[in-house]
KOLNU-528331 format. One record per residue (C-alpha): x negated, y negated, z negated; residue in three letters. Coordinates in steps of 0.001 Angstrom, whole numbers, plus 500000, padded with zeros to 6 digits. Example, Ala and Ser with C-alpha at 12.3 -4.5 7.8 and 13.67 -1.06 7.14 Angstrom:
KOLNU-528331
487700504500492200ALA 486330501060492860SER 
This chain:
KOLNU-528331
298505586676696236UNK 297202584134699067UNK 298471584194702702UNK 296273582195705086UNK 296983582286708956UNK 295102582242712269UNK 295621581914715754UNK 294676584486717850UNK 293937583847721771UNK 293864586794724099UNK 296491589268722806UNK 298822590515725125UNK 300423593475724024UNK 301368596026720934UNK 297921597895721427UNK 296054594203721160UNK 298165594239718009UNK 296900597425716797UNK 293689596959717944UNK 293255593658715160UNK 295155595192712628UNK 292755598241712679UNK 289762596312712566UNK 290676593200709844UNK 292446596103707556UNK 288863597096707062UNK 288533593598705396UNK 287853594121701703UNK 290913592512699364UNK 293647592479702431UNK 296916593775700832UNK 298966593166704027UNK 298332592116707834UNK 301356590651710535UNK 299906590159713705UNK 301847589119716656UNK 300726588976720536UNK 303939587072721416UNK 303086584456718889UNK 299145584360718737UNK 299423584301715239UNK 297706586502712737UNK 298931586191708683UNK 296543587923706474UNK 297570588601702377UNK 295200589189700209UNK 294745589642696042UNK 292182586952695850UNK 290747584146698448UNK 290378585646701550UNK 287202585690703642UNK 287725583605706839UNK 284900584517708039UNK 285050588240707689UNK 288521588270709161UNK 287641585876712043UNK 284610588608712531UNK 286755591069712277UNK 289188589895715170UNK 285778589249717248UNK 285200593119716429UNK 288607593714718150UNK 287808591865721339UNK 289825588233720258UNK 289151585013719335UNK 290739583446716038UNK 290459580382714295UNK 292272578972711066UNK 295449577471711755UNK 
């Protein structure tokens, strides 16, 4: 298992929350997904290395912007 994090500008609220969580659960290999507004931050788990750039896409898909931390 890997965890990687990202920070996550624009999230306000639970539905932001829900709203990244939908879209980078879609994210082939992602066993779990914490995603905070309060905090900005985003931790992704996966089985293998995880795909930056699909999640980061992913949160784009969602309406944010993230970047590794």
């Amino acid at each position: 298992m890997q965890t990687t994090e990202f920070q996550v500008t624009g999230m306000t609220c639970g539905h932001c929350e829900s709203a990244v969580r939908g879209e980078v659960s879609q994210v082939p290999g992602i066993t779990d997904i914490e995603v905070s507004a309060q905090t900005g931050v985003l931790r992704v788990t996966t089985s293998d290395a995880v795909d930056t750039a699909a999640v980061i896409a992913a949160v784009e898909e969602a309406g944010y912007e993230a970047a590794t931390v």
